[in-house]
N, CA, C and O atoms as a GROMACS GRO file, in nm:
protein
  604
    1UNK      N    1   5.474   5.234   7.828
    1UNK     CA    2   5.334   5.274   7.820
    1UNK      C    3   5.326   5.424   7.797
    1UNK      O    4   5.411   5.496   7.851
    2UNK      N    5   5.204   5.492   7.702
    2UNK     CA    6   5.230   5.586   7.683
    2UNK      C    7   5.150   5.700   7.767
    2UNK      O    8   5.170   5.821   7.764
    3UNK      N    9   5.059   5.629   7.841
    3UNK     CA   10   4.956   5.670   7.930
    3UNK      C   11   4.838   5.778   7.915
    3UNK      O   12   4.789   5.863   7.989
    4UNK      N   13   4.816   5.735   7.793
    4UNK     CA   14   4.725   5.715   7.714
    4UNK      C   15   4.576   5.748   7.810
    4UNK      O   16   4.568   5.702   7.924
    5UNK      N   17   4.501   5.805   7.769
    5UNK     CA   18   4.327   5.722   7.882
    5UNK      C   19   4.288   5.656   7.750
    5UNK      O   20   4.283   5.533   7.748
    6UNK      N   21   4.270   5.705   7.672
    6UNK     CA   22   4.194   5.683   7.529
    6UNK      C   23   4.293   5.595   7.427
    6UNK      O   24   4.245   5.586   7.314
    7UNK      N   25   4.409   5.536   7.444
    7UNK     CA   26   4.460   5.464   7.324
    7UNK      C   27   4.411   5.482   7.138
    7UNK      O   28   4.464   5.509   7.030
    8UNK      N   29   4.259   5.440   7.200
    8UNK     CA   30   4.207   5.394   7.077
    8UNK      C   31   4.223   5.576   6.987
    8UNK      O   32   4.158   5.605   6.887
    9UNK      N   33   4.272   5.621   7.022
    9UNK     CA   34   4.272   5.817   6.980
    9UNK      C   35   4.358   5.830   6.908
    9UNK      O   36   4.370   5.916   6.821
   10UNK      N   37   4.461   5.702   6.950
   10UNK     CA   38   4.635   5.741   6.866
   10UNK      C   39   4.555   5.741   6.698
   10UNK      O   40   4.472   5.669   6.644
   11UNK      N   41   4.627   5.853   6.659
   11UNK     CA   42   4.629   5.903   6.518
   11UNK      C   43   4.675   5.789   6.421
   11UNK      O   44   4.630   5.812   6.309
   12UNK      N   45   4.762   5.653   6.425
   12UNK     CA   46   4.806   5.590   6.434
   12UNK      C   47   4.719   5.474   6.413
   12UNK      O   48   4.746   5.366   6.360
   13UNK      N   49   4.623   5.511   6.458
   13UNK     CA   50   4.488   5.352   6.460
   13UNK      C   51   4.446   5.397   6.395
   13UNK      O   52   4.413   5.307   6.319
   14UNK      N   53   4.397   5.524   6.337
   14UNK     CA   54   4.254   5.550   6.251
   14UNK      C   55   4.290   5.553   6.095
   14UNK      O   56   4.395   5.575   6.034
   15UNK      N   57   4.155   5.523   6.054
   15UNK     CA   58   4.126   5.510   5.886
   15UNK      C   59   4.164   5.649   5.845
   15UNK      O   60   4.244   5.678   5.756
   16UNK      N   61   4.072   5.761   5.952
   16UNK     CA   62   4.074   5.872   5.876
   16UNK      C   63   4.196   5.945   5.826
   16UNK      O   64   4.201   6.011   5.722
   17UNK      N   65   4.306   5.924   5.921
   17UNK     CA   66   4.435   6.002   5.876
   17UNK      C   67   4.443   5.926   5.732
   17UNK      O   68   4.395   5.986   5.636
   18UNK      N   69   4.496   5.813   5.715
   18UNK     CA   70   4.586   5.825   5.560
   18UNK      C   71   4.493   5.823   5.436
   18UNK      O   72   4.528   5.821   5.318
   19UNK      N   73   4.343   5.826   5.494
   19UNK     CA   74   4.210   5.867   5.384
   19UNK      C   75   4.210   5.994   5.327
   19UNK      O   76   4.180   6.026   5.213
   20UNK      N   77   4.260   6.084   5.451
   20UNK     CA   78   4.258   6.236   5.452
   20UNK      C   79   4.432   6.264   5.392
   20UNK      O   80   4.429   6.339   5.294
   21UNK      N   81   4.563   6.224   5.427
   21UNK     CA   82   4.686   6.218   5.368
   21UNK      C   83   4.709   6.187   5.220
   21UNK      O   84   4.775   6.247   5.135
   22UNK      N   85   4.623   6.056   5.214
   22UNK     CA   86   4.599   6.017   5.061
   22UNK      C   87   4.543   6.134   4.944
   22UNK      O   88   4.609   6.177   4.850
   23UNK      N   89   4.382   6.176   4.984
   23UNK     CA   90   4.345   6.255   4.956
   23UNK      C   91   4.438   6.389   4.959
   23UNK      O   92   4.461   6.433   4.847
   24UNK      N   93   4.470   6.429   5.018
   24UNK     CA   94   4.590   6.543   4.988
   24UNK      C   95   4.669   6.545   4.895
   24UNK      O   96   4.669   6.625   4.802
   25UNK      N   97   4.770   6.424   4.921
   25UNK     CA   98   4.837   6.395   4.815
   25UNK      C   99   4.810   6.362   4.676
   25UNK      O  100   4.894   6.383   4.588
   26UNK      N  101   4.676   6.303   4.650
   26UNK     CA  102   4.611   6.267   4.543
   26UNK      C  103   4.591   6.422   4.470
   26UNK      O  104   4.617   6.445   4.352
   27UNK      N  105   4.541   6.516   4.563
   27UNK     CA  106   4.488   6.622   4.466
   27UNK      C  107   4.605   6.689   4.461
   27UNK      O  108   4.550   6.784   4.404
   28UNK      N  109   4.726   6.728   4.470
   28UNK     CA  110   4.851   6.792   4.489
   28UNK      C  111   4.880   6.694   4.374
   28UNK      O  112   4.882   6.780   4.285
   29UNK      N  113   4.899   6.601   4.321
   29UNK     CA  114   4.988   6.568   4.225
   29UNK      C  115   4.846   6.593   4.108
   29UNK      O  116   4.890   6.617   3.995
   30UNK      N  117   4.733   6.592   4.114
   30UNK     CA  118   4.610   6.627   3.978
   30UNK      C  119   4.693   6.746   4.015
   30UNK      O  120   4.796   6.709   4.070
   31UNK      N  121   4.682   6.886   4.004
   31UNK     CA  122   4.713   7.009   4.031
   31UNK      C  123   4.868   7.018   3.974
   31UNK      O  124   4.900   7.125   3.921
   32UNK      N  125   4.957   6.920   3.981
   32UNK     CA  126   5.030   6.934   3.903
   32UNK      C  127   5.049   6.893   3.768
   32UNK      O  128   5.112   6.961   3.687
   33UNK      N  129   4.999   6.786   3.743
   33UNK     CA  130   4.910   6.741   3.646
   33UNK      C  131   4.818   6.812   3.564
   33UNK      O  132   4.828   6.782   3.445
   34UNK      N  133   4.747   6.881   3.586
   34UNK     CA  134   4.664   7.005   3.508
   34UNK      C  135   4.706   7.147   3.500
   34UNK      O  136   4.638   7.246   3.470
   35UNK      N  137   4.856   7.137   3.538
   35UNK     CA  138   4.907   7.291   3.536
   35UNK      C  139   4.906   7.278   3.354
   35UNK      O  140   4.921   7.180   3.280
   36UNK      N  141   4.877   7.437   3.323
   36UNK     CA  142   4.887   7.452   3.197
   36UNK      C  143   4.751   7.452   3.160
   36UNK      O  144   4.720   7.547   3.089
   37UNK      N  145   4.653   7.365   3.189
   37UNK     CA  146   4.488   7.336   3.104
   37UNK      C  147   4.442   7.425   3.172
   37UNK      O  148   4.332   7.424   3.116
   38UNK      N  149   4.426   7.537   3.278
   38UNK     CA  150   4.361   7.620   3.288
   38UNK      C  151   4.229   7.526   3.433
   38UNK      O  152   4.144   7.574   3.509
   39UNK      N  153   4.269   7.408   3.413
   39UNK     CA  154   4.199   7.342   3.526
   39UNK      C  155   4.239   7.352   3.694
   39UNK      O  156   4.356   7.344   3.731
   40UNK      N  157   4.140   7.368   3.778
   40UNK     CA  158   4.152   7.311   3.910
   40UNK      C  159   4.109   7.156   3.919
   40UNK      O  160   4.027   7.114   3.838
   41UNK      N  161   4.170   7.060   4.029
   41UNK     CA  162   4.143   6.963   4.069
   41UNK      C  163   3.979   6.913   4.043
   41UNK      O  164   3.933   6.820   3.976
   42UNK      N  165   3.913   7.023   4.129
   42UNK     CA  166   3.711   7.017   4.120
   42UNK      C  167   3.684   7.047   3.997
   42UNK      O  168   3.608   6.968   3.940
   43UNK      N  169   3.720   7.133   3.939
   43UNK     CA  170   3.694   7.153   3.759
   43UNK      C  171   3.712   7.060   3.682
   43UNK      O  172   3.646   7.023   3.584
   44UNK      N  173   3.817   7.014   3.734
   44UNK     CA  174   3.878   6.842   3.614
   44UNK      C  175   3.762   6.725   3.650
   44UNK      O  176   3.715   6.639   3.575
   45UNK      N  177   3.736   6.750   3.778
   45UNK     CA  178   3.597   6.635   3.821
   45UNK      C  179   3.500   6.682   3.728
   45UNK      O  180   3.464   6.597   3.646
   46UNK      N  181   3.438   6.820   3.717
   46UNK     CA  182   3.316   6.826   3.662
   46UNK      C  183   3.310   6.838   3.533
   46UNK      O  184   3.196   6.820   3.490
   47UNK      N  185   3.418   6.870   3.423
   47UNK     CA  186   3.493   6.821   3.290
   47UNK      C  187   3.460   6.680   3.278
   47UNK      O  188   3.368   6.642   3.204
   48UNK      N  189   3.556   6.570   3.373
   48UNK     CA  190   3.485   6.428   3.312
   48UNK      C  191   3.396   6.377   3.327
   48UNK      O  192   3.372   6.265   3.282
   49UNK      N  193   3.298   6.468   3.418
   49UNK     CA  194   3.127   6.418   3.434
   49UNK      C  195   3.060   6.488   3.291
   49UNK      O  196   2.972   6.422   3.237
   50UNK      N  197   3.077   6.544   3.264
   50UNK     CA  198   3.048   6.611   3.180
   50UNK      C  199   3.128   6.545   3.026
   50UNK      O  200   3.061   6.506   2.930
   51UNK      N  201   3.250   6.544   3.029
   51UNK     CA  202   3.296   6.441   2.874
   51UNK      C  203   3.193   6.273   2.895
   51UNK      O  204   3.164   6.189   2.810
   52UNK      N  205   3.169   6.276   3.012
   52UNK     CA  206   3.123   6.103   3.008
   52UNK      C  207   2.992   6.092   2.942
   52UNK      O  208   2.975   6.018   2.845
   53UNK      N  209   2.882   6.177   3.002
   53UNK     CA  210   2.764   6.188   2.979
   53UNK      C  211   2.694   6.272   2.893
   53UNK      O  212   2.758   6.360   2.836
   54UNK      N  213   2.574   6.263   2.873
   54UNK     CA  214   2.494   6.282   2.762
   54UNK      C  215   2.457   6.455   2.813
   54UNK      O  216   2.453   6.496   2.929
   55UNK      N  217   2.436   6.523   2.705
   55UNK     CA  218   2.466   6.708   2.749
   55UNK      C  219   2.335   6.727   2.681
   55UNK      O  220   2.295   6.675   2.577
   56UNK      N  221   2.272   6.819   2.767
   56UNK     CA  222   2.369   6.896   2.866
   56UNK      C  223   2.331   6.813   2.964
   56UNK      O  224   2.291   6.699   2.940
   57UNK      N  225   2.340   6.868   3.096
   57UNK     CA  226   2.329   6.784   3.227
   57UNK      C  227   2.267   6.897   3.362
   57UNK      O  228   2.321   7.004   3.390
   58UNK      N  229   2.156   6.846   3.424
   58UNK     CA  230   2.101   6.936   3.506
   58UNK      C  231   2.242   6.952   3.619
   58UNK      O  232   2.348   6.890   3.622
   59UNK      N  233   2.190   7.059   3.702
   59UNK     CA  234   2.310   7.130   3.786
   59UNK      C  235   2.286   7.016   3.910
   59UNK      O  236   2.384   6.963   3.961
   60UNK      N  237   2.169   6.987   3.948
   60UNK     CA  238   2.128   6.882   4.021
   60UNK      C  239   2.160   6.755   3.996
   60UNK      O  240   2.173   6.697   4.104
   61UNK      N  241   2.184   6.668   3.885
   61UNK     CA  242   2.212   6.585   3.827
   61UNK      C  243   2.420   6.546   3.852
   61UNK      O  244   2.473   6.443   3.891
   62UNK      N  245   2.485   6.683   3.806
   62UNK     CA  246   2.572   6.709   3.838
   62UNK      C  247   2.622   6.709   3.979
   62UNK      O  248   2.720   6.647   4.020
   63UNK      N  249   2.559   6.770   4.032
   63UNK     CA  250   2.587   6.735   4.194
   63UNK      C  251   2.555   6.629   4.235
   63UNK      O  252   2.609   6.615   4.344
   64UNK      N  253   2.495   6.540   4.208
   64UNK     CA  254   2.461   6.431   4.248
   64UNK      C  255   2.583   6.339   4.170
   64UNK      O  256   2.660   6.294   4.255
   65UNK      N  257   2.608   6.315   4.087
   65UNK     CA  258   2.713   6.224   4.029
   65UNK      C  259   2.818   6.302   4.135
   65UNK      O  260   2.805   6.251   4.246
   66UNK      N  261   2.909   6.400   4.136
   66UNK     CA  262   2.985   6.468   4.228
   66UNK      C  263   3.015   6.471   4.360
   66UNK      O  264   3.112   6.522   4.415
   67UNK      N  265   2.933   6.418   4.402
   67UNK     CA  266   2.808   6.476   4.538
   67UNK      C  267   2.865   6.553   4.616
   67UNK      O  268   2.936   6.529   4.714
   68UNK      N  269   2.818   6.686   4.549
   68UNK     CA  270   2.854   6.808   4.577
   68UNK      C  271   2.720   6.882   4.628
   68UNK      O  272   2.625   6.818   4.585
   69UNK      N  273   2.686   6.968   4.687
   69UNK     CA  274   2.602   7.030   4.691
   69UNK      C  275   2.626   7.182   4.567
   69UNK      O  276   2.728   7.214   4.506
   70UNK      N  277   2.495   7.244   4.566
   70UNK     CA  278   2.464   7.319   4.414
   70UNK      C  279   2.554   7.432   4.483
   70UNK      O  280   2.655   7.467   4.421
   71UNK      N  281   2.531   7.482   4.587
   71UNK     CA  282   2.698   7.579   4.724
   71UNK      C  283   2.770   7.589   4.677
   71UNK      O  284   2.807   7.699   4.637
   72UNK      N  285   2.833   7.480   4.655
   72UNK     CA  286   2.957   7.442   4.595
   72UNK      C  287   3.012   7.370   4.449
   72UNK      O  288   3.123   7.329   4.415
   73UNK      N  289   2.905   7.374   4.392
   73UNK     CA  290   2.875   7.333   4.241
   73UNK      C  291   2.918   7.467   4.190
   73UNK      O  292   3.027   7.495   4.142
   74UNK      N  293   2.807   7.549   4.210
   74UNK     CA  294   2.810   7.652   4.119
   74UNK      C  295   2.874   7.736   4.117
   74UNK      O  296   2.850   7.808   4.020
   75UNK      N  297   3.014   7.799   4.228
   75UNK     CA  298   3.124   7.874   4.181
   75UNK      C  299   3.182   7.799   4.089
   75UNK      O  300   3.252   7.873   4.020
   76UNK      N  301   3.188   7.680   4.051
   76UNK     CA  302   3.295   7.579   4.051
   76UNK      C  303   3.267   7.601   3.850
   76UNK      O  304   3.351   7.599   3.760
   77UNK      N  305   3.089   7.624   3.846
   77UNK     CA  306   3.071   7.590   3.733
   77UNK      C  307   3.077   7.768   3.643
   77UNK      O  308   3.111   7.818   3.535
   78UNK      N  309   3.015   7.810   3.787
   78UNK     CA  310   3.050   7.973   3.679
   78UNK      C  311   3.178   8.025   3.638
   78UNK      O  312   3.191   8.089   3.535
   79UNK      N  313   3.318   7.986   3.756
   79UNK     CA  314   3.455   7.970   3.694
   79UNK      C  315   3.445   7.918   3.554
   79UNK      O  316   3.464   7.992   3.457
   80UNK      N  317   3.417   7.802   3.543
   80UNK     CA  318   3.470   7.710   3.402
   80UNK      C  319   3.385   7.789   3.312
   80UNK      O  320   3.448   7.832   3.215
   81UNK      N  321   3.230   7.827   3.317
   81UNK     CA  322   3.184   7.912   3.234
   81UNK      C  323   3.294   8.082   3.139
   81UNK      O  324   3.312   8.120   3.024
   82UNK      N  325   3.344   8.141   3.314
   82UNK     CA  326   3.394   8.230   3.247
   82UNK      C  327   3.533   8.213   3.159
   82UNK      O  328   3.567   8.282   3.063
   83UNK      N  329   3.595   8.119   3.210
   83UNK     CA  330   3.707   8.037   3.091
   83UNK      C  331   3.670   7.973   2.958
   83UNK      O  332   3.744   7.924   2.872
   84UNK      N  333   3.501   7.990   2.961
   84UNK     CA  334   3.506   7.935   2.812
   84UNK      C  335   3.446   7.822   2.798
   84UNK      O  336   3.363   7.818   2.708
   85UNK      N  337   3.465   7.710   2.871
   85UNK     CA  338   3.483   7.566   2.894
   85UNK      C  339   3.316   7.517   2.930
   85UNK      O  340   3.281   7.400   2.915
   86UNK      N  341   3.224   7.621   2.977
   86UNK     CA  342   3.098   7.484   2.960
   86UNK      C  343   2.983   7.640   2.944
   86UNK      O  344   3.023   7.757   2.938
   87UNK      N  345   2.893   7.611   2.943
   87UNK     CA  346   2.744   7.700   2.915
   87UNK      C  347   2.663   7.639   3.036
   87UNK      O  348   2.654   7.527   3.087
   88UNK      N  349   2.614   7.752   3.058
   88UNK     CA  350   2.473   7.686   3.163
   88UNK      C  351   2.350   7.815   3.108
   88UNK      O  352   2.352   7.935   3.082
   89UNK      N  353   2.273   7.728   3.110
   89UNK     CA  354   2.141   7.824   3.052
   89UNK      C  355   2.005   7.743   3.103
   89UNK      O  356   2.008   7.621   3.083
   90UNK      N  357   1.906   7.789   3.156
   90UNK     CA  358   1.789   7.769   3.213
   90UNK      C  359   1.692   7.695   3.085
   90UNK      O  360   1.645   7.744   2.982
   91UNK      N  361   1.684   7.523   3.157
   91UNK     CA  362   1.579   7.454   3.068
   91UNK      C  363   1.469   7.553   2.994
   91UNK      O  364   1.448   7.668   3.031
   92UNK      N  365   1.415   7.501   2.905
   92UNK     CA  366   1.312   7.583   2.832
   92UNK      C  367   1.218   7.518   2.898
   92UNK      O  368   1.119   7.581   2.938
   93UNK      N  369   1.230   7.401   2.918
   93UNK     CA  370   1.054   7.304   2.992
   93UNK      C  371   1.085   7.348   3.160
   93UNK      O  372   1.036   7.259   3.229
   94UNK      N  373   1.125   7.414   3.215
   94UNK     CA  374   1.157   7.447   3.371
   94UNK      C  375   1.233   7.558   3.375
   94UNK      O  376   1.348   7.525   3.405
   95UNK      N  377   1.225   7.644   3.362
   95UNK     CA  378   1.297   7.756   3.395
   95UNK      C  379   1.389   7.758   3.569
   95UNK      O  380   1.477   7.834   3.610
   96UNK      N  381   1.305   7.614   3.650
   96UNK     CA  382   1.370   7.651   3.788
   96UNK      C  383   1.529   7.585   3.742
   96UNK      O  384   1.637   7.631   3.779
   97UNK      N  385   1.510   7.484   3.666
   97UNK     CA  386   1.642   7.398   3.595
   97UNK      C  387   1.719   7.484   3.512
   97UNK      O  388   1.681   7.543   3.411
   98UNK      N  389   1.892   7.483   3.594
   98UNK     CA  390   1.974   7.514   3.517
   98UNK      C  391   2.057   7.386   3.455
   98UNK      O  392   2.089   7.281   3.511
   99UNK      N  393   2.082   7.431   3.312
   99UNK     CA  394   2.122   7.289   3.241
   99UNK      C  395   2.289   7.296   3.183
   99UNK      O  396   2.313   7.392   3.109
  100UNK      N  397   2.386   7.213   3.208
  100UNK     CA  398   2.496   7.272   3.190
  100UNK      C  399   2.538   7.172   3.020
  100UNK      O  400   2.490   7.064   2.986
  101UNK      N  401   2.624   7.244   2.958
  101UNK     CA  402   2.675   7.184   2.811
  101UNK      C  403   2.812   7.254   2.834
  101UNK      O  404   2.841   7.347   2.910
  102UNK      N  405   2.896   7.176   2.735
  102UNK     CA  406   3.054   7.173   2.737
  102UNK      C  407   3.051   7.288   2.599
  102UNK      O  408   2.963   7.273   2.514
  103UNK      N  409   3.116   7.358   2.590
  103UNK     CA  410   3.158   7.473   2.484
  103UNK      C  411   3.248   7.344   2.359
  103UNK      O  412   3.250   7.221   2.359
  104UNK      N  413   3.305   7.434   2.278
  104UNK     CA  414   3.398   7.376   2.177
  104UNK      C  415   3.500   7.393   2.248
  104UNK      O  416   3.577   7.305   2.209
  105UNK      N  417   3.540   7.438   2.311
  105UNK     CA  418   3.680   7.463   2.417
  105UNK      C  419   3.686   7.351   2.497
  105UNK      O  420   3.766   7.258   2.495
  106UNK      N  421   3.587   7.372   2.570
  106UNK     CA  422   3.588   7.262   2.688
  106UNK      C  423   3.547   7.101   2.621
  106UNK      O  424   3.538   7.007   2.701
  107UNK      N  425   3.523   7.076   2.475
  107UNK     CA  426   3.529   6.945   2.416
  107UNK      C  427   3.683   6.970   2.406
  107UNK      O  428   3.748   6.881   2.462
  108UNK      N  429   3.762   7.073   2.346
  108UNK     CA  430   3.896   7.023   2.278
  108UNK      C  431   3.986   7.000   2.401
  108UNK      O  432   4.096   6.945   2.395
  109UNK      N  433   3.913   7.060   2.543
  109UNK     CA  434   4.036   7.037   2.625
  109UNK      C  435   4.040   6.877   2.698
  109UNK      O  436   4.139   6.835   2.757
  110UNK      N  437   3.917   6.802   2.683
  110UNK     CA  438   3.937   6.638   2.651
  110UNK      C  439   4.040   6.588   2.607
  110UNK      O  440   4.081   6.485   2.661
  111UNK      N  441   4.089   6.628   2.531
  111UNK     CA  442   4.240   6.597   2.428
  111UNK      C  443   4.353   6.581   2.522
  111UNK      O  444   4.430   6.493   2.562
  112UNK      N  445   4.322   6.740   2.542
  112UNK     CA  446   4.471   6.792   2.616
  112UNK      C  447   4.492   6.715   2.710
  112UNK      O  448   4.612   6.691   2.722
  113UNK      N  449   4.383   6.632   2.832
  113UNK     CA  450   4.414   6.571   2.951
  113UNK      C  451   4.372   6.445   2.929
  113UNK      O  452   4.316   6.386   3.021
  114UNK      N  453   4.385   6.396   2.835
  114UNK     CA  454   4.353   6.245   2.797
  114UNK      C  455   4.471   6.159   2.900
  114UNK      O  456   4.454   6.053   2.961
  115UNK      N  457   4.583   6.242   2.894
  115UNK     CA  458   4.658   6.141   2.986
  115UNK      C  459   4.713   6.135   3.078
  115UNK      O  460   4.819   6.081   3.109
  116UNK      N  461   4.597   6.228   3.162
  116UNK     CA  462   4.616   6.270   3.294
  116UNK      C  463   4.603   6.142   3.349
  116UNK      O  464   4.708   6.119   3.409
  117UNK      N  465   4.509   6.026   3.360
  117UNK     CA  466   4.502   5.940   3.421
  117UNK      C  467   4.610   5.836   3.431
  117UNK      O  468   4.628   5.762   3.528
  118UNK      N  469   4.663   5.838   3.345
  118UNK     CA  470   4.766   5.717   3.314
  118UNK      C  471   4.914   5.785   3.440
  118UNK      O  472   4.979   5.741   3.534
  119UNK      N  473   4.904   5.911   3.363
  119UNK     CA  474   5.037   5.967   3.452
  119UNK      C  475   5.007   5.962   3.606
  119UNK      O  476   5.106   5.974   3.678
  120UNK      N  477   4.890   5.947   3.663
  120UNK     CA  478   4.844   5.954   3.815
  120UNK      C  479   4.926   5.820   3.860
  120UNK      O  480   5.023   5.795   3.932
  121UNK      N  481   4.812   5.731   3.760
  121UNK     CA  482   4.855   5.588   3.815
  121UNK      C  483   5.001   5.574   3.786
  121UNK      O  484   5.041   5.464   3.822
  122UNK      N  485   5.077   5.633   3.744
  122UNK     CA  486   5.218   5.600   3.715
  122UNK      C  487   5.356   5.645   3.841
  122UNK      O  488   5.470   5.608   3.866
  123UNK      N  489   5.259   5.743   3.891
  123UNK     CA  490   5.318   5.790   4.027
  123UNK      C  491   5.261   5.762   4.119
  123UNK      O  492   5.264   5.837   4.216
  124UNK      N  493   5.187   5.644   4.121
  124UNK     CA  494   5.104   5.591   4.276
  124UNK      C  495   5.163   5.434   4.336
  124UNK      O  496   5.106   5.367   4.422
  125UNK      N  497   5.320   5.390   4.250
  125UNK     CA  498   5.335   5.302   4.283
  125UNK      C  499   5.223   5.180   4.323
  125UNK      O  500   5.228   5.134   4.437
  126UNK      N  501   5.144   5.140   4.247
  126UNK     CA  502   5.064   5.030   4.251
  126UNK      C  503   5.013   4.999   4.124
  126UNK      O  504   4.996   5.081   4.033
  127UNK      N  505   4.987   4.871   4.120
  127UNK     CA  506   4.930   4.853   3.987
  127UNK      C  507   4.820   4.872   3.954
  127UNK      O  508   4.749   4.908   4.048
  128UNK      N  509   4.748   4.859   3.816
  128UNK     CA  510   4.650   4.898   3.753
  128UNK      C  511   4.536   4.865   3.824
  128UNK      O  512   4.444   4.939   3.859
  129UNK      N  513   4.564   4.659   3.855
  129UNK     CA  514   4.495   4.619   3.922
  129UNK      C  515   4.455   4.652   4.069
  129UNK      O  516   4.342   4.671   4.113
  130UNK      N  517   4.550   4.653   4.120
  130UNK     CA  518   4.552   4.719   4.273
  130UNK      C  519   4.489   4.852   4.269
  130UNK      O  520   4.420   4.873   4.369
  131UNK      N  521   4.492   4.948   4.184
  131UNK     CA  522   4.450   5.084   4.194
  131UNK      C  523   4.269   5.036   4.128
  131UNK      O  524   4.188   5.056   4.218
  132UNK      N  525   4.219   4.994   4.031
  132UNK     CA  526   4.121   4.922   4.017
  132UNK      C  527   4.084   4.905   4.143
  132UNK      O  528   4.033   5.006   4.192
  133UNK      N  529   4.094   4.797   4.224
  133UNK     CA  530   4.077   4.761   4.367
  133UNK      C  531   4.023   4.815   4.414
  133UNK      O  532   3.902   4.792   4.424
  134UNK      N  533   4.100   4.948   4.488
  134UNK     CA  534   4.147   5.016   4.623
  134UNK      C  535   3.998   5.148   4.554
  134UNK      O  536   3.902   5.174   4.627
  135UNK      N  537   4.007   5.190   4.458
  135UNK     CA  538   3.912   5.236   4.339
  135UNK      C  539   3.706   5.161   4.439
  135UNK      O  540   3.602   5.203   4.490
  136UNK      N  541   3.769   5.054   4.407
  136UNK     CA  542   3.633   5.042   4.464
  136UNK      C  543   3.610   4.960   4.573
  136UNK      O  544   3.505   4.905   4.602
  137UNK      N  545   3.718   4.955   4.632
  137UNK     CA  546   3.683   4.960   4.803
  137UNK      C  547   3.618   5.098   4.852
  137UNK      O  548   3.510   5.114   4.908
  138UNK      N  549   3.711   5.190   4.816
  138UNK     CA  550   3.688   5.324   4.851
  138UNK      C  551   3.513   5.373   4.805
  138UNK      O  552   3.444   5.427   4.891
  139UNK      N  553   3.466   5.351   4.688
  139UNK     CA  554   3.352   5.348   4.672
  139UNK      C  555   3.273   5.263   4.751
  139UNK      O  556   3.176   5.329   4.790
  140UNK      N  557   3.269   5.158   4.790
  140UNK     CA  558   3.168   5.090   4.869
  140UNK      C  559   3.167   5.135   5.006
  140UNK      O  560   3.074   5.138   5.088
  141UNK      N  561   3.318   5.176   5.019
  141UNK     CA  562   3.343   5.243   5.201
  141UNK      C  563   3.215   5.411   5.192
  141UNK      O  564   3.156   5.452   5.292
  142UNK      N  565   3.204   5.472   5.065
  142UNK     CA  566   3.143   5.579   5.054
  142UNK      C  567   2.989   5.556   5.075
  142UNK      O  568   2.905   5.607   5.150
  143UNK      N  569   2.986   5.456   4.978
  143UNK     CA  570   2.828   5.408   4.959
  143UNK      C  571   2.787   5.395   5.130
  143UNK      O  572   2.716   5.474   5.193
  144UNK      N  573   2.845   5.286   5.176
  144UNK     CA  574   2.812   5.244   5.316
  144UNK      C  575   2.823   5.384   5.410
  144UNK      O  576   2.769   5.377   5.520
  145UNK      N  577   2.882   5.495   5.378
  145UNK     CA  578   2.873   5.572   5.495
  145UNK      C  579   2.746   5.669   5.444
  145UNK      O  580   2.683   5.732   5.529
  146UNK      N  581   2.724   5.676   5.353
  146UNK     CA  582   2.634   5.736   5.290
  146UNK      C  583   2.472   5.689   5.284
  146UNK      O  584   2.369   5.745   5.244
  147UNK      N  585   2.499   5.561   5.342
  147UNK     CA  586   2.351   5.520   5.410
  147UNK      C  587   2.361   5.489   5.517
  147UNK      O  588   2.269   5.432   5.575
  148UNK      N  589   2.419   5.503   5.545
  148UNK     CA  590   2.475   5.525   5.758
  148UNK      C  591   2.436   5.664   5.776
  148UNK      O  592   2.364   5.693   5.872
  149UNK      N  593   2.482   5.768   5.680
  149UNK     CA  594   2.455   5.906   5.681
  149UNK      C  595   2.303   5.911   5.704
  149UNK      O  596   2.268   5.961   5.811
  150UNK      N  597   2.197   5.862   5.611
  150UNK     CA  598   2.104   5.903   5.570
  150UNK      C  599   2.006   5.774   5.637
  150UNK      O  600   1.910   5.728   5.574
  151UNK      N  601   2.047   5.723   5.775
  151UNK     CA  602   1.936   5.621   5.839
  151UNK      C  603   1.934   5.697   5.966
  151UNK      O  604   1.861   5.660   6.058
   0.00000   0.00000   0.00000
């Protein structure tokens, strides 16, 4: 016995450690993965929100697909600005709206990391399907805490 009061404490039972281990490791191998493109891990997120969707894209809009707050949006976006890689300029119908668009740089660097994804899943030991899966368990585990958050 380990004499314990709390058992249920062992590091050992909880979700959060290998959510938070995973996550580590997940962004440590993107980071090696984007050495060379001039990308961080959060930059490569707001790159494929941005290659996916229709441009430009409000900063609010952006954080919300992200769900980031604008705090932490907007170093993220004035970095990639000063590399070249996206524009932000104040709606003409709202001046309170900043609206972000991808440069010609930041379209050609689409190219360059086209196969970032494949190489992830290739070092995660699991399959396509299984990573599919686990993909959206993890999303519904978000969704659900995220209206747990907000009741």
């Amino acid at each position: 016995m380990s004499g314990r009061t709390y058992p249920q404490l062992a590091l050992d039972l909880q979700l959060c450690f290998p959510l938070y281990a995973a996550t580590r490791a997940v962004t440590k191998r993107y980071a090696t993965l984007l050495e060379g493109t001039g990308l961080t891990y959060p930059q490569y997120l707001v790159m494929l929100v941005l290659w996916d969707g229709e441009e430009p894209l409000s900063v609010t809009s952006l954080g919300q697909r992200l769900r980031l707050d604008s705090g932490t949006l907007t170093p993220l976006l004035k970095r990639l600005e000063a590399a070249g890689q996206v524009r932000r300029e104040r709606d003409p119908g709202d001046e309170r709206r900043v609206l972000v668009s991808l440069t010609e740089d930041g379209r050609a660097l689409e190219e360059q990391v086209s196969g970032v994804p494949q190489q992830l899943g290739a070092s995660m030991g699991i399959t396509r399907d299984e990573a599919l899966a686990l993909r959206d368990q993890l999303t519904e585990l978000v969704d659900h805490l995220d209206t747990a958050e907000s009741a």
